[in-house]
Chimera marker file (.cmm) of the C-alpha trace (Angstrom):
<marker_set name="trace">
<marker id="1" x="10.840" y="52.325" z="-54.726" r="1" g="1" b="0" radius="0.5"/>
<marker id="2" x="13.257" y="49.514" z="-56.059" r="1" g="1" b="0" radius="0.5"/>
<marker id="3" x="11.618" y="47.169" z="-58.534" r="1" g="1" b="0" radius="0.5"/>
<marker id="4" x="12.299" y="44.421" z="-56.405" r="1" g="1" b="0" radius="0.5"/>
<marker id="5" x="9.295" y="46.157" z="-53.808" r="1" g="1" b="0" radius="0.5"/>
<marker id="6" x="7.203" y="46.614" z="-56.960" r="1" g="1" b="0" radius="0.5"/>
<marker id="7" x="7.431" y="43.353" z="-58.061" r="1" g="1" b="0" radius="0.5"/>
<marker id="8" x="5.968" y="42.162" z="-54.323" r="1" g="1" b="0" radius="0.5"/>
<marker id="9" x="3.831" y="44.652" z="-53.902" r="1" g="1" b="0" radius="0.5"/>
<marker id="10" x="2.171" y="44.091" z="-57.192" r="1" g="1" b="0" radius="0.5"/>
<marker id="11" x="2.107" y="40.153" z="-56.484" r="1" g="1" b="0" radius="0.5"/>
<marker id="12" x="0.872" y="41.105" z="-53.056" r="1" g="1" b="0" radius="0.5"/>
<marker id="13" x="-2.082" y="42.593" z="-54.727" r="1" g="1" b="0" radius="0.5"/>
<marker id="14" x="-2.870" y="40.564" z="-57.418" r="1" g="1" b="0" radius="0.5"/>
<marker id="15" x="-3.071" y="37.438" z="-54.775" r="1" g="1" b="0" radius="0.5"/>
<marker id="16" x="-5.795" y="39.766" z="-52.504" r="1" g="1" b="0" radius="0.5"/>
<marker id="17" x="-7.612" y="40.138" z="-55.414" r="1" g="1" b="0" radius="0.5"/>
<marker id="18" x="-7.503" y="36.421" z="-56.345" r="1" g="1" b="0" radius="0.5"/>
<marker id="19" x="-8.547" y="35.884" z="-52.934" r="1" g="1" b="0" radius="0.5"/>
<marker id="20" x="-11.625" y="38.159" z="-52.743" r="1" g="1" b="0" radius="0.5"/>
<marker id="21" x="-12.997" y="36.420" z="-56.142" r="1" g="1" b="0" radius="0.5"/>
<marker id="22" x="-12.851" y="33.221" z="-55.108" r="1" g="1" b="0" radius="0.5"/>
<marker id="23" x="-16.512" y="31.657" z="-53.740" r="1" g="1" b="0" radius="0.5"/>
<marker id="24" x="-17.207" y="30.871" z="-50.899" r="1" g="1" b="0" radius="0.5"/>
<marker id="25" x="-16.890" y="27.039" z="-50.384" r="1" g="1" b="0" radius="0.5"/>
<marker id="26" x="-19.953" y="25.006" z="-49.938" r="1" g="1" b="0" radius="0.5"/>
<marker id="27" x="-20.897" y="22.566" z="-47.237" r="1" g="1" b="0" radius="0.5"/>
<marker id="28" x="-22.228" y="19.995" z="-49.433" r="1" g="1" b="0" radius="0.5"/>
<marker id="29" x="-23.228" y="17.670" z="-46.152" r="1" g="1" b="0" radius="0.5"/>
<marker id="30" x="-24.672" y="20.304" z="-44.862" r="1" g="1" b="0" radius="0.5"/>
<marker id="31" x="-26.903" y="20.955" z="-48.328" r="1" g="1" b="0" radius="0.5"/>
<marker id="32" x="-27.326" y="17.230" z="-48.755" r="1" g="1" b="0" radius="0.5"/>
<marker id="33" x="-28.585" y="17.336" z="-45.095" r="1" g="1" b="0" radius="0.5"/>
<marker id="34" x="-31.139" y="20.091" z="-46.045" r="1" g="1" b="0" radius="0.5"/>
<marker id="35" x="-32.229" y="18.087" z="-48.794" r="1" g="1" b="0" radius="0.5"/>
<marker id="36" x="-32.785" y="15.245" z="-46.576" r="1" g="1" b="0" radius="0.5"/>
<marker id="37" x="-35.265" y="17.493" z="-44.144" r="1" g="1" b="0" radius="0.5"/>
<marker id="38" x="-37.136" y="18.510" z="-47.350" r="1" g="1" b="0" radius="0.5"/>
<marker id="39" x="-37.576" y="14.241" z="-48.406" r="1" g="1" b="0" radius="0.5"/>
<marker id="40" x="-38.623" y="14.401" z="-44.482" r="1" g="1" b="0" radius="0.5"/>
<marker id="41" x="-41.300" y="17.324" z="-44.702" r="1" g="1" b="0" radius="0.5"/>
<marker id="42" x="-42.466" y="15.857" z="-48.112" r="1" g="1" b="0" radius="0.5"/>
<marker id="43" x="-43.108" y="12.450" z="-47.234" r="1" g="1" b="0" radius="0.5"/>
<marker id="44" x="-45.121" y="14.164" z="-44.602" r="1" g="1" b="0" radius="0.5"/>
<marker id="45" x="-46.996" y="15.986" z="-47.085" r="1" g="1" b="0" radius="0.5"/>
<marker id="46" x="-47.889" y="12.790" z="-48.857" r="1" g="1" b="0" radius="0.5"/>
<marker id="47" x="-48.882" y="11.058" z="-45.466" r="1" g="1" b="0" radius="0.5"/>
<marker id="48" x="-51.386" y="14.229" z="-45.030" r="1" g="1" b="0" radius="0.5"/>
<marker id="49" x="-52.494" y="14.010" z="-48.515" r="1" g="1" b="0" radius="0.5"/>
<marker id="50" x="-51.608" y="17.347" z="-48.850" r="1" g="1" b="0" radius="0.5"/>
<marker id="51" x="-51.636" y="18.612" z="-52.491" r="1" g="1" b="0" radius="0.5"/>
<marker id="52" x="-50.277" y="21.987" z="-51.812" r="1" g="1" b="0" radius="0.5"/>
<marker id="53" x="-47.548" y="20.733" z="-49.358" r="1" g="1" b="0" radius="0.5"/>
<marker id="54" x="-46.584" y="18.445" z="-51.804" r="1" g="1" b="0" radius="0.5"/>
<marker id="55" x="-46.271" y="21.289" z="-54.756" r="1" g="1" b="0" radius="0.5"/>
<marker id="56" x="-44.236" y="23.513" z="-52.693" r="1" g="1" b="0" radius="0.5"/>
<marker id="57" x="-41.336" y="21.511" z="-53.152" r="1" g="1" b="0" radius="0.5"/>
<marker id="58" x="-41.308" y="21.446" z="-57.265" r="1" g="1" b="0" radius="0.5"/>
<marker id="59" x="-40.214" y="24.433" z="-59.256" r="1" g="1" b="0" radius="0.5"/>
<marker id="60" x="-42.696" y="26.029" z="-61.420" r="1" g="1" b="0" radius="0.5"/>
<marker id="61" x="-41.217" y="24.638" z="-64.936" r="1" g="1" b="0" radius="0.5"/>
<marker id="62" x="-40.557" y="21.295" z="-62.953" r="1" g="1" b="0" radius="0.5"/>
<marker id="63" x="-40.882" y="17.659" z="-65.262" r="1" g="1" b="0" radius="0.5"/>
<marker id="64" x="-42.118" y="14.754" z="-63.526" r="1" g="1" b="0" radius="0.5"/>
<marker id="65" x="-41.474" y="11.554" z="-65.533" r="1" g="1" b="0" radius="0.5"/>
<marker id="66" x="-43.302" y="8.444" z="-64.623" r="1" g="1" b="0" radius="0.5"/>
<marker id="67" x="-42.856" y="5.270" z="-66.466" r="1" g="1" b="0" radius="0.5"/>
<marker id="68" x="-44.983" y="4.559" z="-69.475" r="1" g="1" b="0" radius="0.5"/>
<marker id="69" x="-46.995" y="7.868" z="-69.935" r="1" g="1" b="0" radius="0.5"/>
<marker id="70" x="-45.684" y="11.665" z="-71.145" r="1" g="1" b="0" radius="0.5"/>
<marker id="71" x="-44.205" y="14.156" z="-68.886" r="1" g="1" b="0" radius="0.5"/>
<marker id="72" x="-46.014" y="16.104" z="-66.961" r="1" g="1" b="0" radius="0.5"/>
<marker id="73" x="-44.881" y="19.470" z="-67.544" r="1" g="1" b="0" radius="0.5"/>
<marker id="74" x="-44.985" y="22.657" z="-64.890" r="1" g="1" b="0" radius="0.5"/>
<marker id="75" x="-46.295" y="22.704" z="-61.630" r="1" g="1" b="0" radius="0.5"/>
<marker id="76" x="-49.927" y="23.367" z="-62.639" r="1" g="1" b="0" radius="0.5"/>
<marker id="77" x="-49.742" y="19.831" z="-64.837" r="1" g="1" b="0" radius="0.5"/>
<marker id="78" x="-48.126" y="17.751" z="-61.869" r="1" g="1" b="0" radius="0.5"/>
<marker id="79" x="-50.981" y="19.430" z="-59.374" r="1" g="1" b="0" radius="0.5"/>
<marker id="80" x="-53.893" y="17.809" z="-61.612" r="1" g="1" b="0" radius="0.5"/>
<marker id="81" x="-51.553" y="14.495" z="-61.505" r="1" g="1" b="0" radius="0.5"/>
<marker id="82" x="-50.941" y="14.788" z="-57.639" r="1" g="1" b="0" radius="0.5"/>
<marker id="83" x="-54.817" y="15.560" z="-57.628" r="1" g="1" b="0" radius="0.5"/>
<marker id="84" x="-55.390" y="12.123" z="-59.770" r="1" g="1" b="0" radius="0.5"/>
<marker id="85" x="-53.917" y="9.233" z="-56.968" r="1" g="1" b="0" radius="0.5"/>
<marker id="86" x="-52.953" y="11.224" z="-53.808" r="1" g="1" b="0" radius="0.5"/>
<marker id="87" x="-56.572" y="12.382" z="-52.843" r="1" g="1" b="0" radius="0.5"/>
<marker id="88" x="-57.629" y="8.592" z="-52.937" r="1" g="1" b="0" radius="0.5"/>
<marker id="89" x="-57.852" y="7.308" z="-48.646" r="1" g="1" b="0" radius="0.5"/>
<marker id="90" x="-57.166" y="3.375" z="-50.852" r="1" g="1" b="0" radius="0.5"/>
<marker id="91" x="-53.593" y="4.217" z="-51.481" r="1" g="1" b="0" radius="0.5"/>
<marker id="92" x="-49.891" y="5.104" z="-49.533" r="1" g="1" b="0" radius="0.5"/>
<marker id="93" x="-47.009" y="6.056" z="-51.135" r="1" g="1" b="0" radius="0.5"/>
<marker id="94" x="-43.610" y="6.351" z="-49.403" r="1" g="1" b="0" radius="0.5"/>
<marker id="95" x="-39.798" y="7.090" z="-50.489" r="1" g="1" b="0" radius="0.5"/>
<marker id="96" x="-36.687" y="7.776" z="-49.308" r="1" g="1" b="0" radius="0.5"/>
<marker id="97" x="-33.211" y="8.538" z="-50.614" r="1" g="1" b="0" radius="0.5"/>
<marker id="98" x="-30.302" y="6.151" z="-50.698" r="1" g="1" b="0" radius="0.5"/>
<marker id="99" x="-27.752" y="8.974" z="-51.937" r="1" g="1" b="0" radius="0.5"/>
<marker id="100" x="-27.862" y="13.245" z="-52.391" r="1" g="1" b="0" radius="0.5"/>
<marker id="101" x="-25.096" y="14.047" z="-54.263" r="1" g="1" b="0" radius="0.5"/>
<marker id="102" x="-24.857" y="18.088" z="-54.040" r="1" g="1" b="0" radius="0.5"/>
<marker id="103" x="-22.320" y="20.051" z="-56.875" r="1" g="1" b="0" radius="0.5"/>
<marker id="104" x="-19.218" y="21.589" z="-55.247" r="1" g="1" b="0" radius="0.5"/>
<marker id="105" x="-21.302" y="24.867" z="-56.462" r="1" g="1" b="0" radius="0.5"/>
<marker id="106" x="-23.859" y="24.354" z="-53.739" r="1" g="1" b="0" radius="0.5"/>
<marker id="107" x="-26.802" y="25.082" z="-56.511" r="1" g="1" b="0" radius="0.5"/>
<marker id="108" x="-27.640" y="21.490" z="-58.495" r="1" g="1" b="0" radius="0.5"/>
<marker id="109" x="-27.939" y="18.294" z="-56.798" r="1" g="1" b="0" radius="0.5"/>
<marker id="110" x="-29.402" y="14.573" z="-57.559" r="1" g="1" b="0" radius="0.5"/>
<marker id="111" x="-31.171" y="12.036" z="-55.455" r="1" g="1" b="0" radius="0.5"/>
<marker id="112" x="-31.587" y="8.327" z="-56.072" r="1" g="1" b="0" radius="0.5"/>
<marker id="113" x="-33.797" y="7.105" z="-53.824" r="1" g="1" b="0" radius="0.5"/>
<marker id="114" x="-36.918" y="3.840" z="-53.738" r="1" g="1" b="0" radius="0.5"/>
<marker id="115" x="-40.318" y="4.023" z="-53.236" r="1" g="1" b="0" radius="0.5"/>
<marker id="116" x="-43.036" y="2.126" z="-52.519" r="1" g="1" b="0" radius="0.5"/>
<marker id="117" x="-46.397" y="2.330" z="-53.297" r="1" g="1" b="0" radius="0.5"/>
<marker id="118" x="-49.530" y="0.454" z="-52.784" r="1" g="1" b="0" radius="0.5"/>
<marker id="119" x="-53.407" y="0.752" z="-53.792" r="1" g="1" b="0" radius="0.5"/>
<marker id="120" x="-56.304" y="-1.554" z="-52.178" r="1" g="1" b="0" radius="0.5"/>
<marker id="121" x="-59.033" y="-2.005" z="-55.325" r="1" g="1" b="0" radius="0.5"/>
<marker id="122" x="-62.387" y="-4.026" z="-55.111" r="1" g="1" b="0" radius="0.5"/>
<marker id="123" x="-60.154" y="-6.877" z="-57.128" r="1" g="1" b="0" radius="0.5"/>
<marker id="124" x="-57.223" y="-6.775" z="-54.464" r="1" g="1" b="0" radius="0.5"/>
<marker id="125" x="-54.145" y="-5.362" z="-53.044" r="1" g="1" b="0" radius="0.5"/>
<marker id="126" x="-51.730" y="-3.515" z="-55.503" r="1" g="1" b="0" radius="0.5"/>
<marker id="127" x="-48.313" y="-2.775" z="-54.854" r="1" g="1" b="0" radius="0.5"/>
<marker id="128" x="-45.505" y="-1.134" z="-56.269" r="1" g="1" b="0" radius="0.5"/>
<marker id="129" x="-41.764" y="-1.107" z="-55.294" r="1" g="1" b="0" radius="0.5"/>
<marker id="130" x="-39.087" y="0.814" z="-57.770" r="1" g="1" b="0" radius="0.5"/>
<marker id="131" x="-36.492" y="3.900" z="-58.112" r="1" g="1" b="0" radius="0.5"/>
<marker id="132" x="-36.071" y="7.266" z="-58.242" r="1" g="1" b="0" radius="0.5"/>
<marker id="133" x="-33.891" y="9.932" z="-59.452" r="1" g="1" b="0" radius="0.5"/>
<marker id="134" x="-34.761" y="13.796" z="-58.283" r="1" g="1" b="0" radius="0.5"/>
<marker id="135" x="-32.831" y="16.819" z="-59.808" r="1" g="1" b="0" radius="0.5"/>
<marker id="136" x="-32.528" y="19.700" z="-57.267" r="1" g="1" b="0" radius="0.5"/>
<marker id="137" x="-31.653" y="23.373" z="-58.214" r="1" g="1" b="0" radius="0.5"/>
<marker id="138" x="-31.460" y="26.155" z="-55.935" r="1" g="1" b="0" radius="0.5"/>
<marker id="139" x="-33.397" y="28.994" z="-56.806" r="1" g="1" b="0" radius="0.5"/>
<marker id="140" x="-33.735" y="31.784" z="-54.630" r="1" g="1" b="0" radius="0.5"/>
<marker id="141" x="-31.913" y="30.431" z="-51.612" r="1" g="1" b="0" radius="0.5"/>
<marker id="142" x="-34.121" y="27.462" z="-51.572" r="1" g="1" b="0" radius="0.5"/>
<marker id="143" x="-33.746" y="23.699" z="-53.116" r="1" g="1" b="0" radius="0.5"/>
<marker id="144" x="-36.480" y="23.116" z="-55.931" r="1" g="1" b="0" radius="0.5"/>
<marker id="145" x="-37.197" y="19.788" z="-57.257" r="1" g="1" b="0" radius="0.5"/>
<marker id="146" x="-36.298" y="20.852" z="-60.840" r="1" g="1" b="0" radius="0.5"/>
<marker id="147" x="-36.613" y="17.009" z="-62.430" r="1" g="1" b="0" radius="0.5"/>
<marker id="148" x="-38.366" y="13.833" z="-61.247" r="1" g="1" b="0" radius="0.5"/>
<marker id="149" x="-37.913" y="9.876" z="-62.829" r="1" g="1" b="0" radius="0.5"/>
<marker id="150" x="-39.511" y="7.239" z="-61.343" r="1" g="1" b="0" radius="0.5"/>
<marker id="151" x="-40.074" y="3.532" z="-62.509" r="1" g="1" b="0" radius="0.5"/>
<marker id="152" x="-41.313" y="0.275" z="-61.199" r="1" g="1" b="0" radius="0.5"/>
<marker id="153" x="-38.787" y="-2.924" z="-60.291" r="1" g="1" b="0" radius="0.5"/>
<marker id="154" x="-41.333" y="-4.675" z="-61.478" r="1" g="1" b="0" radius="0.5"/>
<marker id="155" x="-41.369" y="-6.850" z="-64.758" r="1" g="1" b="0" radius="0.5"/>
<marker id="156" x="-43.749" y="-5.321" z="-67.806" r="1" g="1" b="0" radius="0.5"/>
<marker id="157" x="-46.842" y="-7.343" z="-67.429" r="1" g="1" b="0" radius="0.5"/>
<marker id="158" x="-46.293" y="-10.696" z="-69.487" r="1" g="1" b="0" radius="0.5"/>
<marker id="159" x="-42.881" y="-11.232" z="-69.259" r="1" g="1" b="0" radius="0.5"/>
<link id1="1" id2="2" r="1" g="1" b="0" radius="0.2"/>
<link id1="2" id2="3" r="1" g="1" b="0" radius="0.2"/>
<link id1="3" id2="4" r="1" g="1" b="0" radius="0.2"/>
<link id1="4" id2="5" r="1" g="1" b="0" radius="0.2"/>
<link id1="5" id2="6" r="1" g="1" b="0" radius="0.2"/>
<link id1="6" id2="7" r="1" g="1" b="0" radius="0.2"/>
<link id1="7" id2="8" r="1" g="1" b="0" radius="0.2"/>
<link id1="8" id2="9" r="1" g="1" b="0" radius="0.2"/>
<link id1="9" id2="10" r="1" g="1" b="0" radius="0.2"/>
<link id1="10" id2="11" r="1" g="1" b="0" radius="0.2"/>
<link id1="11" id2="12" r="1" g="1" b="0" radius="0.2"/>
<link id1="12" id2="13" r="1" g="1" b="0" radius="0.2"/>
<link id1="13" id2="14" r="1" g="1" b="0" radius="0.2"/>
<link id1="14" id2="15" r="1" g="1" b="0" radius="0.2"/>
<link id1="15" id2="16" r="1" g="1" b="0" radius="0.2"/>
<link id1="16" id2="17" r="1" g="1" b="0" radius="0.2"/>
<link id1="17" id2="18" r="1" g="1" b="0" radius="0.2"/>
<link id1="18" id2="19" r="1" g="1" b="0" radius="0.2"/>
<link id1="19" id2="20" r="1" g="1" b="0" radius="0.2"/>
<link id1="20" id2="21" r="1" g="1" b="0" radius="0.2"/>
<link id1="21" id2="22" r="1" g="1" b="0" radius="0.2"/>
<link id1="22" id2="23" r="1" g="1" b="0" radius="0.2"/>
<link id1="23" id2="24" r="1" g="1" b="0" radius="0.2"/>
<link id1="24" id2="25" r="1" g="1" b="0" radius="0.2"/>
<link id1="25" id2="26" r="1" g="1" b="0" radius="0.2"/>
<link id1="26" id2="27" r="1" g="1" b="0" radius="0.2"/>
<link id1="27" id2="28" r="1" g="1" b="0" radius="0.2"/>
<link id1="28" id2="29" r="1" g="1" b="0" radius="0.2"/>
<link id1="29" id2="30" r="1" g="1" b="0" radius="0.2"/>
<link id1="30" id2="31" r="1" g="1" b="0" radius="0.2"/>
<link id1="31" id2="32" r="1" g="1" b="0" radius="0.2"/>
<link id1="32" id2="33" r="1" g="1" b="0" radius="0.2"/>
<link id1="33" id2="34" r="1" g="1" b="0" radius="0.2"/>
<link id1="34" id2="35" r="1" g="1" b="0" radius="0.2"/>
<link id1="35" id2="36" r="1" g="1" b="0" radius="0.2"/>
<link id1="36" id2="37" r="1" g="1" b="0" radius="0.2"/>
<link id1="37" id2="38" r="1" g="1" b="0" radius="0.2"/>
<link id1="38" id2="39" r="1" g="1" b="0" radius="0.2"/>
<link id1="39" id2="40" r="1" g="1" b="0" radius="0.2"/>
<link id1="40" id2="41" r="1" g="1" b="0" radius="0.2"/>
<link id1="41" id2="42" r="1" g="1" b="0" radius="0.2"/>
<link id1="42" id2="43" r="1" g="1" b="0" radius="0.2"/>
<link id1="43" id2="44" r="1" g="1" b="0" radius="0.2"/>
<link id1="44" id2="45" r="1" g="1" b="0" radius="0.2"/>
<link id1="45" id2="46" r="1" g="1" b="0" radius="0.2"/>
<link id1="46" id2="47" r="1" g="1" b="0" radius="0.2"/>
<link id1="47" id2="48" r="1" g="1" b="0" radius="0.2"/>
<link id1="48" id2="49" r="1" g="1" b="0" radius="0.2"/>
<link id1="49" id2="50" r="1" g="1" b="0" radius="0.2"/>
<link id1="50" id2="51" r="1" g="1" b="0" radius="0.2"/>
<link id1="51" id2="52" r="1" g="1" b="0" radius="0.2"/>
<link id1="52" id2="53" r="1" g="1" b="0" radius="0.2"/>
<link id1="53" id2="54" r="1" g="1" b="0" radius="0.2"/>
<link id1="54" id2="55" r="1" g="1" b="0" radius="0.2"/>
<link id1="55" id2="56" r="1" g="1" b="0" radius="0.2"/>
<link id1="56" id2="57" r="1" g="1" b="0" radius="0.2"/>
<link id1="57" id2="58" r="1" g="1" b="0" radius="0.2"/>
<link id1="58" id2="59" r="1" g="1" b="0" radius="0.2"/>
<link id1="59" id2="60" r="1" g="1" b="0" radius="0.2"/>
<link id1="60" id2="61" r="1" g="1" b="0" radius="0.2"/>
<link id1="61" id2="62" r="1" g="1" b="0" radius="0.2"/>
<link id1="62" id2="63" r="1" g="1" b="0" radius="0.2"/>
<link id1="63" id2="64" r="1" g="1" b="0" radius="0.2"/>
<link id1="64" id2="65" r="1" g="1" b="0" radius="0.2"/>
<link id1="65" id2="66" r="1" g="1" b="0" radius="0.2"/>
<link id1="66" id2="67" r="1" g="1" b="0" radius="0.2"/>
<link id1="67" id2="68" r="1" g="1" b="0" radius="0.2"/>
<link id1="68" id2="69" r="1" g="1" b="0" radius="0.2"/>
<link id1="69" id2="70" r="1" g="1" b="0" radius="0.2"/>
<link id1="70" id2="71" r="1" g="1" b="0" radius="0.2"/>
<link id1="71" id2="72" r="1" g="1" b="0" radius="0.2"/>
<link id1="72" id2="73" r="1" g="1" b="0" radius="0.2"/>
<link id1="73" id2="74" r="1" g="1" b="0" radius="0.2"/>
<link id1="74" id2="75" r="1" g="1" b="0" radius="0.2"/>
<link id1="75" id2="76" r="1" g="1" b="0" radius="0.2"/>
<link id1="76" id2="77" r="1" g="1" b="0" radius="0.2"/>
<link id1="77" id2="78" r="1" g="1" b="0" radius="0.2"/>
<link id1="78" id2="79" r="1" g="1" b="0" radius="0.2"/>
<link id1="79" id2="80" r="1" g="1" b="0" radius="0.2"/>
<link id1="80" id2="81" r="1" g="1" b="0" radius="0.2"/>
<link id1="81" id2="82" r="1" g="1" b="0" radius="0.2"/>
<link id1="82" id2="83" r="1" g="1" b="0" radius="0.2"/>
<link id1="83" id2="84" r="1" g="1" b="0" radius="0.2"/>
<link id1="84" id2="85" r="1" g="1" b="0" radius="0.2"/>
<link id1="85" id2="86" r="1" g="1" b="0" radius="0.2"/>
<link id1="86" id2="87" r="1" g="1" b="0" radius="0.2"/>
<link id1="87" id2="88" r="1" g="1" b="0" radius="0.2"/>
<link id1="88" id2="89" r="1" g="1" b="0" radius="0.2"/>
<link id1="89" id2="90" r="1" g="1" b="0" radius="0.2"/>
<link id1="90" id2="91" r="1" g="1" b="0" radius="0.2"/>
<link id1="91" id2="92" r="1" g="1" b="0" radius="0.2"/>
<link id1="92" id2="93" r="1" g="1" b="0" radius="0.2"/>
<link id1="93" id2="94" r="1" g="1" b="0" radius="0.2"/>
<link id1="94" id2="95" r="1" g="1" b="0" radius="0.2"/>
<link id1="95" id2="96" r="1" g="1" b="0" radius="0.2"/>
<link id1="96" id2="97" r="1" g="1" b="0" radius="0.2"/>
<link id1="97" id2="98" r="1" g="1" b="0" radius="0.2"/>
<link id1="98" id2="99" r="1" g="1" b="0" radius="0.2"/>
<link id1="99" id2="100" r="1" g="1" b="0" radius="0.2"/>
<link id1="100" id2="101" r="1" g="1" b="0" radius="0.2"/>
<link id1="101" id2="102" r="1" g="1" b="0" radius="0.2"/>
<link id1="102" id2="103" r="1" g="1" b="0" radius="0.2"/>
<link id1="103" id2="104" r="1" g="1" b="0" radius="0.2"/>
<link id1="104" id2="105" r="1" g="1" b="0" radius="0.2"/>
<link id1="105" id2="106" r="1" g="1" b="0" radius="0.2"/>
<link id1="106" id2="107" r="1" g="1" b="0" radius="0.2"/>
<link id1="107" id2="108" r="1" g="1" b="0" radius="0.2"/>
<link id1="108" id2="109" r="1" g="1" b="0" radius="0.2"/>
<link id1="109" id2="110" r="1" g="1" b="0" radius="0.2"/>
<link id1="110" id2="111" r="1" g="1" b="0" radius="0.2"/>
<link id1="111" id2="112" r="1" g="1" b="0" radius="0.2"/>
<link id1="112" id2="113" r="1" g="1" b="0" radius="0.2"/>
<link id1="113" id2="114" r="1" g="1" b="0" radius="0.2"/>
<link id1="114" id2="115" r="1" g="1" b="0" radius="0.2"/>
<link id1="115" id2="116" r="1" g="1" b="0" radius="0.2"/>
<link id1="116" id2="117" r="1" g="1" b="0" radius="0.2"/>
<link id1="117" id2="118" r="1" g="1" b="0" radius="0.2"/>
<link id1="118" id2="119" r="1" g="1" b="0" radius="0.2"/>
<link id1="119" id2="120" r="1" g="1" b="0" radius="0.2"/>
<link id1="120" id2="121" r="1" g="1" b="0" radius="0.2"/>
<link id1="121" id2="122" r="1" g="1" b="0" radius="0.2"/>
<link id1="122" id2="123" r="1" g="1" b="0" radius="0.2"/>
<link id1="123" id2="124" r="1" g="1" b="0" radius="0.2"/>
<link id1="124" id2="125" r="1" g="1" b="0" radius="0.2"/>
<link id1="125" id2="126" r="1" g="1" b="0" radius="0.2"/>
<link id1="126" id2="127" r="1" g="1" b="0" radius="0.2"/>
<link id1="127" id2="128" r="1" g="1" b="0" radius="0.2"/>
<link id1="128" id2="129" r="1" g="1" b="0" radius="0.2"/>
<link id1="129" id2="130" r="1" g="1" b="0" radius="0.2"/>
<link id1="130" id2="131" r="1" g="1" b="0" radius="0.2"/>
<link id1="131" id2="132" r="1" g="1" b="0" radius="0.2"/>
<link id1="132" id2="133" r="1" g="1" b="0" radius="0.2"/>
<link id1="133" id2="134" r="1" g="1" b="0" radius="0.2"/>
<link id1="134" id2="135" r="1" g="1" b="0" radius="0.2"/>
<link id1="135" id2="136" r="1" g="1" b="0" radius="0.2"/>
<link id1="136" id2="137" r="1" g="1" b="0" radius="0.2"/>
<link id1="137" id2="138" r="1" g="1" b="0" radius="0.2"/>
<link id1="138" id2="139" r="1" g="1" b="0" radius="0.2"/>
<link id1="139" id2="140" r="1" g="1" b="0" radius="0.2"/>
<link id1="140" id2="141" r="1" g="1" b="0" radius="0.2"/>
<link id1="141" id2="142" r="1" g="1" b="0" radius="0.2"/>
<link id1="142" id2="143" r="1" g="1" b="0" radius="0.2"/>
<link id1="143" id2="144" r="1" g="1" b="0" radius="0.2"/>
<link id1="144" id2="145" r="1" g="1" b="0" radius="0.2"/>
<link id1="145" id2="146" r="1" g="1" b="0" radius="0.2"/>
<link id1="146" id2="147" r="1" g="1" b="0" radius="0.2"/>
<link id1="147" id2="148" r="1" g="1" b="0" radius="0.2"/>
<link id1="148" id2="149" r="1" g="1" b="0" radius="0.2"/>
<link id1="149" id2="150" r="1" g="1" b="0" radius="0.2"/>
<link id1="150" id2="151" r="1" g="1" b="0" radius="0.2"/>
<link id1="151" id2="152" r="1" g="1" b="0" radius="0.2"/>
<link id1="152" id2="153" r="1" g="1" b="0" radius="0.2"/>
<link id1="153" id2="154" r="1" g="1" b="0" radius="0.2"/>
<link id1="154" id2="155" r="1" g="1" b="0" radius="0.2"/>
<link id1="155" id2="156" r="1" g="1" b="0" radius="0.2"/>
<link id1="156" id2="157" r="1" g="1" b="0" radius="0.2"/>
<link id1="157" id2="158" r="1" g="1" b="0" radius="0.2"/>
<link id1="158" id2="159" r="1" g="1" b="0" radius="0.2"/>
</marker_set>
């Protein structure tokens, strides 16, 4: 064989194998669309009052981070928080993202999204409008909510 065919054939080869490594390329639409149907289903959970429902879509180390208090810390922590407001028939929450932003990875995404909340009390109506960002990760095939921030639009109270 002349070196000139071992030279191509070699190339040849090495570019196969370059090839076969490579990943698969994600459909980040279609991921961000996924995403989307979770908000959907979730937003249904909190309609329902649904505690569980609403767990199902955190990971078990999750972080939820609500203005002025700690973080709540692990899925166990955020079900006793859930299990603080949701239960209560005198109060609706709802949200929805403005932009899902999925890594060309297909395995970490954000969403930054509003919500709105409001509570009836004995001394009146309280409401609530503000912003969210949500961390996603994909573990085991599925989109976890890894990371939650939330905080009011409102101004502190006195200023």
């Amino acid at each position: 064989m002349s070196s000139n065919r071992v030279v191509v054939l070699a190339a040849t080869v090495c570019l196969a194998l370059i090839g076969c490594t490579r990943t698969p390329r994600v459909d980040t639409r279609a991921e961000a669309d996924a995403i989307r149907e979770l908000d959907r289903r979730w937003q249904a959970a909190v309609d329902a009052k649904d505690v569980e429902a609403c767990l199902s879509f955190f990971a078990p180390d999750a972080v939820e981070m609500l203005a002025n208090s700690s973080a709540i810390v692990g899925r166990e922590a955020i079900r006793e928080w859930f299990e603080s407001w949701l239960l209560d028939a005198n109060i609706s929450n709802s949200f929805g993202p403005e932009v899902i932003e999925v890594a060309a990875s297909g395995d970490l995404a954000y969403e930054r999204g509003t919500y709105h909340f409001v509570m009836e009390t004995p001394e009146g109506r309280v409401e609530d409008t503000g912003k969210y960002l949500m961390i996603w990760k994909k573990i085991d095939g599925e989109w976890k909510a890894i990371a939650d921030i939330s905080n009011s639009d409102l101004p502190l109270p006195g200023q």
